[in-house]
NUDRENZA-329623 format. One record per residue (C-alpha): residue number from 1; residue in one letter; x, y, z. Coordinates in pm, whole numbers, padded with zeros to 5 digits, always signed. Example, Ala and Ser with C-alpha at 12.3 -4.5 7.8 and 13.67 -1.06 7.14 Angstrom:
// residues 2
REC, resi, resn, xx, yy, zz
REC, 1, A, +01230, -00450, +00780
REC, 2, S, +01367, -00106, +00714
This chain:
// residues 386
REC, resi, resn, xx, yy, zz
REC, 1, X, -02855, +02729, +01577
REC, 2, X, -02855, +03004, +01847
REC, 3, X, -02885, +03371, +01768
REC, 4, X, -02585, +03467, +01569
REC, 5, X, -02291, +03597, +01762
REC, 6, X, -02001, +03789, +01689
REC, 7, X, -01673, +03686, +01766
REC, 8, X, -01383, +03927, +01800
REC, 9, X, -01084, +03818, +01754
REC, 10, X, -00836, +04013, +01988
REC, 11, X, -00671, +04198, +01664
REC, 12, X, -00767, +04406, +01351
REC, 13, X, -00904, +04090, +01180
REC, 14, X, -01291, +04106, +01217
REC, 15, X, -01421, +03785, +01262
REC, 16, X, -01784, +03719, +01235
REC, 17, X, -02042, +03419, +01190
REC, 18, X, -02238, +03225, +01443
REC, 19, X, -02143, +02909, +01657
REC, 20, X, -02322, +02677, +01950
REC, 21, X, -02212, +02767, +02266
REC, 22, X, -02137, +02414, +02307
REC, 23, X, -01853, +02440, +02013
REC, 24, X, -01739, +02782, +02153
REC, 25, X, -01353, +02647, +02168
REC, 26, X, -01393, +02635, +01785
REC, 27, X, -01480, +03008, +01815
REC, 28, X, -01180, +03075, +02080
REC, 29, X, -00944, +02889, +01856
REC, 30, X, -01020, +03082, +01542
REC, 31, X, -00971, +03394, +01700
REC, 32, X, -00644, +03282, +01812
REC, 33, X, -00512, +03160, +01476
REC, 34, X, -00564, +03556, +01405
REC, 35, X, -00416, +03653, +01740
REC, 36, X, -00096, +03408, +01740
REC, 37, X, -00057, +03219, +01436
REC, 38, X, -00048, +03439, +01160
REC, 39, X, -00406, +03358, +00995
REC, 40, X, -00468, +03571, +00717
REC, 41, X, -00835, +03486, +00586
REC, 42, X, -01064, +03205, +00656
REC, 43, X, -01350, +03003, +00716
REC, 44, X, -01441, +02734, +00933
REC, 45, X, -01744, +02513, +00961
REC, 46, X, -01848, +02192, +01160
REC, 47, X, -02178, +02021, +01150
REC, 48, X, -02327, +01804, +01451
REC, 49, X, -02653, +01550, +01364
REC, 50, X, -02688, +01715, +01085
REC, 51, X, -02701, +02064, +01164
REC, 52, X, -02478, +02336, +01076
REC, 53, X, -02281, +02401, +01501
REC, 54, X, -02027, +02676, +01366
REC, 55, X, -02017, +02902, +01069
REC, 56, X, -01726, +03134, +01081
REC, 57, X, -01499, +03329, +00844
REC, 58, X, -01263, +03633, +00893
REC, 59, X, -00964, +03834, +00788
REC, 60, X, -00875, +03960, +00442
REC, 61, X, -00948, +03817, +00084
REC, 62, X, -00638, +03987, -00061
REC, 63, X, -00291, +04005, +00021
REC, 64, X, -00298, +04388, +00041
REC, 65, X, -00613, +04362, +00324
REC, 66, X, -00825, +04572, +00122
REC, 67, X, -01088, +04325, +00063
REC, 68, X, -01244, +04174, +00398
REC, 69, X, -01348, +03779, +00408
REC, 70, X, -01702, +03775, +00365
REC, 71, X, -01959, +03558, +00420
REC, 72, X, -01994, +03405, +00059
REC, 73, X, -01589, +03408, +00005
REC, 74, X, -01460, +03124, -00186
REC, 75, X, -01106, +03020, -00205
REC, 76, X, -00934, +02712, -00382
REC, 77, X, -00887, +02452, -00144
REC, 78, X, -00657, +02258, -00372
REC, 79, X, -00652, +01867, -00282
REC, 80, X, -01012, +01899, -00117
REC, 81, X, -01136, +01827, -00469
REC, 82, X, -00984, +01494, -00510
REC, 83, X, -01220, +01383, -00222
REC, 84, X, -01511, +01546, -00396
REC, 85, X, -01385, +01318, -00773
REC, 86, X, -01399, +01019, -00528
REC, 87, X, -01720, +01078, -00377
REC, 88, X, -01826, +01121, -00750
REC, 89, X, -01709, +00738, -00832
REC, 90, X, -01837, +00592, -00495
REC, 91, X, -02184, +00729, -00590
REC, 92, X, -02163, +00514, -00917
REC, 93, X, -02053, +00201, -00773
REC, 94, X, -02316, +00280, -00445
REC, 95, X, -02568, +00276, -00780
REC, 96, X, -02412, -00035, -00926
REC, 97, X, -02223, +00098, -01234
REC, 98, X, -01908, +00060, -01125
REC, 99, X, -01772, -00282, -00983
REC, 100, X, -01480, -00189, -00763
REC, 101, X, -01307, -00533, -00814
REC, 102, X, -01366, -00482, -01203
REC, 103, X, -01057, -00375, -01476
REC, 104, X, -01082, +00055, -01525
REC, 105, X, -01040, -00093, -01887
REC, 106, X, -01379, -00266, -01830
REC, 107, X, -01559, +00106, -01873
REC, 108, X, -01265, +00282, -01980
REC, 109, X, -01099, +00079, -02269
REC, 110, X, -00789, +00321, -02391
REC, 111, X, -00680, +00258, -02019
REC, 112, X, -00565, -00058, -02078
REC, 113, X, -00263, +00041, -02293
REC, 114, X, +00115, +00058, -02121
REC, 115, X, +00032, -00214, -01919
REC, 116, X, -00250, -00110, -01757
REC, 117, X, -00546, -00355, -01858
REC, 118, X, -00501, -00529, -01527
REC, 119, X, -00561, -00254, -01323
REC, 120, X, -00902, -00271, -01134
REC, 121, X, -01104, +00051, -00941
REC, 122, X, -00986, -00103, -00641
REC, 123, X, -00626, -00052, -00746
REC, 124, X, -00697, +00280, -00886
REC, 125, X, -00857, +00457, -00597
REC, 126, X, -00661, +00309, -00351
REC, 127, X, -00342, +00496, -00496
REC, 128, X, -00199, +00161, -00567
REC, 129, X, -00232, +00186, -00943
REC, 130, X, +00175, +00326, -00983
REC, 131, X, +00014, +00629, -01217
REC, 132, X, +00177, +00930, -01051
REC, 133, X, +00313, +01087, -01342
REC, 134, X, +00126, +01206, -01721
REC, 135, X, +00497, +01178, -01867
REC, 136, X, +00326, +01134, -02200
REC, 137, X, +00201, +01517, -02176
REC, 138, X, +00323, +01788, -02290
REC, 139, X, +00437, +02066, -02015
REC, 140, X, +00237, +02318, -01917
REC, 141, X, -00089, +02083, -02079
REC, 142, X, -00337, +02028, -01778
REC, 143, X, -00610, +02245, -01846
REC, 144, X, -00666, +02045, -02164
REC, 145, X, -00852, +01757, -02080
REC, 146, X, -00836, +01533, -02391
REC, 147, X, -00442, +01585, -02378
REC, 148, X, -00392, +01505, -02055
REC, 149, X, -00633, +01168, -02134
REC, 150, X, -00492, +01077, -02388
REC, 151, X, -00127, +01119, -02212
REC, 152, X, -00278, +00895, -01935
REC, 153, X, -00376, +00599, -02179
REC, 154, X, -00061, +00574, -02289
REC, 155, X, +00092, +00622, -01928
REC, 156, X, +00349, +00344, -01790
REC, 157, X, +00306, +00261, -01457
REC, 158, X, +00551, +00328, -01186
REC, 159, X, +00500, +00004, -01031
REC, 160, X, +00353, -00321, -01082
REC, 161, X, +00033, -00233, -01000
REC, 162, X, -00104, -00344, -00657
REC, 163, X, +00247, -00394, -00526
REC, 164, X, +00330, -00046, -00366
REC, 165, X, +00124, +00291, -00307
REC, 166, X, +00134, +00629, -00328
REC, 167, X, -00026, +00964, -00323
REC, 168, X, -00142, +01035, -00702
REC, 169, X, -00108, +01408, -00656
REC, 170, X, -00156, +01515, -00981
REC, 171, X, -00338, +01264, -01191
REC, 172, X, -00591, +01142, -00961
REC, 173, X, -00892, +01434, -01023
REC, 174, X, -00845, +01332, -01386
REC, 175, X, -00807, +00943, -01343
REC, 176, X, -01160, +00932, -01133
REC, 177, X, -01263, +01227, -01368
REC, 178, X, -01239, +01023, -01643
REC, 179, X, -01416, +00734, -01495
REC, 180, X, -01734, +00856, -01419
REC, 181, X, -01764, +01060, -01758
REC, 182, X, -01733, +00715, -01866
REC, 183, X, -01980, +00560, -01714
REC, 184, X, -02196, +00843, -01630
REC, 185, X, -02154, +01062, -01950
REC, 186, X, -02133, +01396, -01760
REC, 187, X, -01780, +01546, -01694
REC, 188, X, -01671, +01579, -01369
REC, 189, X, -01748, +01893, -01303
REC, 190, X, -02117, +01866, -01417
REC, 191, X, -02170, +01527, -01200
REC, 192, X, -02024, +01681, -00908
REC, 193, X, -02274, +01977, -00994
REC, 194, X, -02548, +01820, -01070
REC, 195, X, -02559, +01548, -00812
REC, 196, X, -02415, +01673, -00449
REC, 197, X, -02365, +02053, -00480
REC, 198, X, -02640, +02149, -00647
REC, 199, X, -02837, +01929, -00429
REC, 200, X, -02716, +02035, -00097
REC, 201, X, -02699, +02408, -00163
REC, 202, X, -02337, +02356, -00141
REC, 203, X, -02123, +02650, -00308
REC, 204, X, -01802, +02402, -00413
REC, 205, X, -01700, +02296, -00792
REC, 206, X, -01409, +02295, -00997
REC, 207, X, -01336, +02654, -01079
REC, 208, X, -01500, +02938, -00937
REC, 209, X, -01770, +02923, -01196
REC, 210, X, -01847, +03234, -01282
REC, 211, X, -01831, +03384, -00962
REC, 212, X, -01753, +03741, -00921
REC, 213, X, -01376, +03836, -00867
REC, 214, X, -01426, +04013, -00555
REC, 215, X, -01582, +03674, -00405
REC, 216, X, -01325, +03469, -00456
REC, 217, X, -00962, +03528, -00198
REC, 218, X, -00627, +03501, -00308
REC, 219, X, -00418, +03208, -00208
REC, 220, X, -00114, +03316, -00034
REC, 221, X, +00206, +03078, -00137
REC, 222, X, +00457, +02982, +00175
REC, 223, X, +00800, +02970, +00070
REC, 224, X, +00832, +02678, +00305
REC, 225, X, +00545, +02460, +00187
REC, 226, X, +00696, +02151, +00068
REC, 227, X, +00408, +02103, -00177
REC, 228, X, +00500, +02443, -00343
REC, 229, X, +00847, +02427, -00318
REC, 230, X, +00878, +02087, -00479
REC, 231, X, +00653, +02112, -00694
REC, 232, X, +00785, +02410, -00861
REC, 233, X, +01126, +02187, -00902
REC, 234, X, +01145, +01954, -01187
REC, 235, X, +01408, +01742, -01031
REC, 236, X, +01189, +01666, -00749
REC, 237, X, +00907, +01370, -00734
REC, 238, X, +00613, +01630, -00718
REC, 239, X, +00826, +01867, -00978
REC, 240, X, +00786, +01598, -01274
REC, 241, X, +00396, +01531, -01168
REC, 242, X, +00287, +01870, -01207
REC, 243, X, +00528, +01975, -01484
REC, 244, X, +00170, +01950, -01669
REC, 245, X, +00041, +02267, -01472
REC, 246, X, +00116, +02639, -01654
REC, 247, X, +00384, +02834, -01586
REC, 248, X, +00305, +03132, -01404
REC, 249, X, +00450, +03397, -01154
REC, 250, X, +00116, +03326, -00917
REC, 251, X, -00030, +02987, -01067
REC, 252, X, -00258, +02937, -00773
REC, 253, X, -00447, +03285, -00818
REC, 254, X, -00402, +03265, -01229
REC, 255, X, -00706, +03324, -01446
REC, 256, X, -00681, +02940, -01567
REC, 257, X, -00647, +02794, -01271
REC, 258, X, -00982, +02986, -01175
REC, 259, X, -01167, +02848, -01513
REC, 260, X, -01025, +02571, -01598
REC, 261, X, -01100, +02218, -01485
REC, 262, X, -00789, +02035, -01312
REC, 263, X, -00973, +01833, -01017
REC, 264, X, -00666, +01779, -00884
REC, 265, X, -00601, +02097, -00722
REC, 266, X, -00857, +02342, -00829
REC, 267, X, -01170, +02304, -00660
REC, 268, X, -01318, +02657, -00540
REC, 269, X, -01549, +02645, -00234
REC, 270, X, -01541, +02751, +00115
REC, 271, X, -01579, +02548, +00509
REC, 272, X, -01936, +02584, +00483
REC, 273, X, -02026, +02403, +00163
REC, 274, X, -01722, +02149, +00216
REC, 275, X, -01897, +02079, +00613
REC, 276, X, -02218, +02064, +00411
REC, 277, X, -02126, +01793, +00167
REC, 278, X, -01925, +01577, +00508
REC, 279, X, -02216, +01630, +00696
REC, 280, X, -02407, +01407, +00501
REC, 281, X, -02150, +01171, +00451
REC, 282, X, -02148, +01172, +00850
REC, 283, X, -02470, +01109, +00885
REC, 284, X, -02564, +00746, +00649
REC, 285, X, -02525, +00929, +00293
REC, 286, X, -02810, +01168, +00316
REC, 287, X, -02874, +01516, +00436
REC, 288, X, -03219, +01713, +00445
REC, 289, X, -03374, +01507, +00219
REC, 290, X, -03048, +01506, -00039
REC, 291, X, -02959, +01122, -00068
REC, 292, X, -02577, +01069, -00190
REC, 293, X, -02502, +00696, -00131
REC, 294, X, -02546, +00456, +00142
REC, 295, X, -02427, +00399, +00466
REC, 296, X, -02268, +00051, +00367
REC, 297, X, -02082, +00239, +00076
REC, 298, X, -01921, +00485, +00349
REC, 299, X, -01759, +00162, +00556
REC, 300, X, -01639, +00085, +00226
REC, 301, X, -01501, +00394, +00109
REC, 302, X, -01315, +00424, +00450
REC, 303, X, -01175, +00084, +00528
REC, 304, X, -00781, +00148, +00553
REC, 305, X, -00588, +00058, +00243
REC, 306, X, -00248, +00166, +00336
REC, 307, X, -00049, +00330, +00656
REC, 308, X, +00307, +00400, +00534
REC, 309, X, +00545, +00599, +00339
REC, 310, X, +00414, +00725, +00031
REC, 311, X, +00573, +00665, -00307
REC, 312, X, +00556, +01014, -00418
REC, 313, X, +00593, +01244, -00125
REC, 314, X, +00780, +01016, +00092
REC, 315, X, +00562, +01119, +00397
REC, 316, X, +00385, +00901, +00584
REC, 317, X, -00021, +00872, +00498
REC, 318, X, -00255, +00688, +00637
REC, 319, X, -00498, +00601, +00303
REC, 320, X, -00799, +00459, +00239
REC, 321, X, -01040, +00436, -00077
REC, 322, X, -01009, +00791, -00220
REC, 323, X, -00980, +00964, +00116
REC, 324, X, -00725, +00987, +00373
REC, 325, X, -00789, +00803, +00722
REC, 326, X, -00755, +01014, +01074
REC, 327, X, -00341, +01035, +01141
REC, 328, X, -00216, +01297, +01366
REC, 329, X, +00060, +01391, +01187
REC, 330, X, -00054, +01431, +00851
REC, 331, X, -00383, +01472, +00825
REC, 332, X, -00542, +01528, +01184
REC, 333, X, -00890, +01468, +01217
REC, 334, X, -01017, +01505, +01627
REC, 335, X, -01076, +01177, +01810
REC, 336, X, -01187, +00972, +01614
REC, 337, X, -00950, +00706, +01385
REC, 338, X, -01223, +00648, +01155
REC, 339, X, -01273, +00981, +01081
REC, 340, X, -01205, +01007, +00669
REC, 341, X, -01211, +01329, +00423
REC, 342, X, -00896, +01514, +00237
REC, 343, X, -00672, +01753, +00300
REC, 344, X, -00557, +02019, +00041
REC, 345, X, -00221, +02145, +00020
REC, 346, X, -00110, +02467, +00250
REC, 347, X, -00392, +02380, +00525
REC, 348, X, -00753, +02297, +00367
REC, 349, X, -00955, +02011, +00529
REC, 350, X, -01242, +01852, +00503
REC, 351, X, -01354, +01549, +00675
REC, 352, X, -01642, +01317, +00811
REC, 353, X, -01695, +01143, +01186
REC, 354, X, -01977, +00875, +01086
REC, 355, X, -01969, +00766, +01459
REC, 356, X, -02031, +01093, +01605
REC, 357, X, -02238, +01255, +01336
REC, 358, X, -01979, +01530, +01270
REC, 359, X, -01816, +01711, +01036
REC, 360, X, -01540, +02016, +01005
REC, 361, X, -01401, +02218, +00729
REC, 362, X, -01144, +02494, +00707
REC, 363, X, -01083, +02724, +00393
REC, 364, X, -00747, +02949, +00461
REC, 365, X, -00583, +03129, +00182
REC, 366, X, -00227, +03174, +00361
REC, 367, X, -00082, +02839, +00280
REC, 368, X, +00089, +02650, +00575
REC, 369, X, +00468, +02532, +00624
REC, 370, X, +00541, +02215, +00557
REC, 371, X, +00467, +01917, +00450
REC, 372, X, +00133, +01833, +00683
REC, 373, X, -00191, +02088, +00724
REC, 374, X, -00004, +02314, +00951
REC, 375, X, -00057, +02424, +01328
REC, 376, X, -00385, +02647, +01239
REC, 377, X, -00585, +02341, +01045
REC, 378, X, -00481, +02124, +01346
REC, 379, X, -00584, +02347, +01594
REC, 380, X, -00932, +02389, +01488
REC, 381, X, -00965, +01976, +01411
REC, 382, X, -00861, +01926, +01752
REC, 383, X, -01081, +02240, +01926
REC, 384, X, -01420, +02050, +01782
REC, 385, X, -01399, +01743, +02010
REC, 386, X, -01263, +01978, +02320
């Protein structure tokens, strides 16, 4: 890393962090999110061979800009997380605990009810399993794991399982969740802990865990986010699936959405640690000595499963085994169509470029329009391979 720079972002934003020269149109295009699309605060990192290229963050932490964006900021990056639950199950099959072509019932027996038993890993990862709804929960239930279990044992599916697809948008942090406590024993939140943040120095986990209030920016609702438009609508697809989150006046900033544990959507991190944990998924499984899984397991987690219209948002994804797949309209990442990582709803990303030994994330707390990561997220994506 060269001697860190300050970039100034022509506005009243300060912007600060350190980049390569070589990845200055990173630098140039953060600036001008400030400048001419309305960024609020942020972060982005990338990662090249293994070492950390940019490392930027700016803007406010607060709505009111009293706070400034500081170098240890978190912020939720909402989907990100289901990424990080499906890293946490591809580390147990990469071990040989879980079979992927094996029945969820196999590990998980309660599964099996409503029709389930047939339903293998495969199926469930791959979004093909038909469980996009926990209509067996009460409302306003997902912070209580066992409830929201228990709902999902006794869950229907949607489909007959292996016969359509769709994005699982609110029960897939639990279904995976609930896997690898399984098989593993640990919760979730302690594997993904104990075993790749904890590890890698990476400051990412479900909740903000503890950290201090003043660390940790408010998320910024669009009224023209589809996600939080539709979700807040119970007639809607997206409305019934997360009918199971809390009513509140500012869910995403609400003290349980902060503590609680919904994998889902509430993962608390920043670019850096989320670039961290890619990095060494871009580079064979392992990073500075920190071993995740192996290369082999990678081709396998990214291998396409489906390119279509999804079943729940009725957008067009381009899926693979946990992870989303390079598409330029949905989930943009750079050159390369084997790129793989998540996006989280209103303009997180984080993804992984095994062939060029790269990785990006971004961290904003305005949310974005629409239904894909929004002009900002795609910006930057695009400004790492310029």
């Amino acid at each position: 890393m060269n001697a860190p720079a300050l970039v100034q972002a022509d506005s009243d934003m300060p912007i600060h962090g350190v980049f390569d020269p070589a990845f200055g149109a990173v630098a140039d295009t953060f600036a001008a999110n400030f400048r001419d699309r309305g960024e609020h605060g942020a972060a982005v990192a990338v990662y090249r061979d293994g070492r950390k290229v940019v490392d930027l963050w700016g803007g406010w932490a607060d709505p009111a800009r009293t706070r400034p964006w500081r170098e240890d900021t978190i912020v939720c990056m909402m989907s990100v997380g289901k990424g990080m639950a499906a890293l946490c199950v591809w580390m147990l099959v990469d071990r040989g605990l879980i079979e992927m072509d094996a029945p969820v019932a196999r590990y998980w027996p309660e599964f099996a009810q409503g029709g389930k038993a047939g339903i293998t890993v495969r199926t469930l990862i791959t979004g093909k399993a038909g469980l996009l709804y926990a209509d067996h929960a009460p409302d306003g239930a997902g912070y209580d794991w066992d409830v929201m279990i228990r709902a999902l044992e006794r869950q229907e599916p949607c489909w007959e399982p292996g016969t359509d697809h769709g994005y699982h948008s609110s029960t897939a942090g639990y279904l995976f969740g609930e896997l690898v406590r399984r098989v593993d024993g640990r919760p979730i939140d302690t594997f993904l802990a104990q075993e790749v943040c904890d590890p890698l120095g990476a400051d990412y986990g479900y909740g903000t865990r503890g950290a201090d209030s003043d660390r940790v920016a408010d998320m910024i609702p669009s009224a023209e986010s589809h996600t939080f438009v539709q979700s807040r609508d119970p007639s809607t697809k997206l409305g019934r699936a997360w009918r199971m989150r809390p009513q509140s006046p500012d869910h995403y900033n609400d003290r349980r959405m902060r503590e609680g544990l919904m994998p889902s959507t509430n993962g608390h991190g920043n670019a850096r640690a989320v670039a961290r944990i890619y990095a060494a998924l871009a580079c064979g499984g392992s990073l500075d000595g920190v071993h995740l899984l192996s290369a082999a397991t990678i081709d396998r987690m990214r291998e396409e499963s489906w390119f279509g219209q999804c079943a729940m948002t009725d957008r067009v994804f381009r899926y693979a085994h946990g992870f989303f797949l390079n598409e330029p309209n949905m989930s943009p990442m750079g050159t390369n169509p084997l790129a793989f990582g998540h996006p989280g709803a209103g303009g997180a990303l984080g993804f992984a470029d095994p062939e060029n030994r790269m990785s990006f994330s971004y961290s904003p707390s305005l949310m974005c329009a629409g239904g894909g990561l929004g002009e900002r997220c795609a910006a930057l994506a695009a400004s790492v391979y310029a």
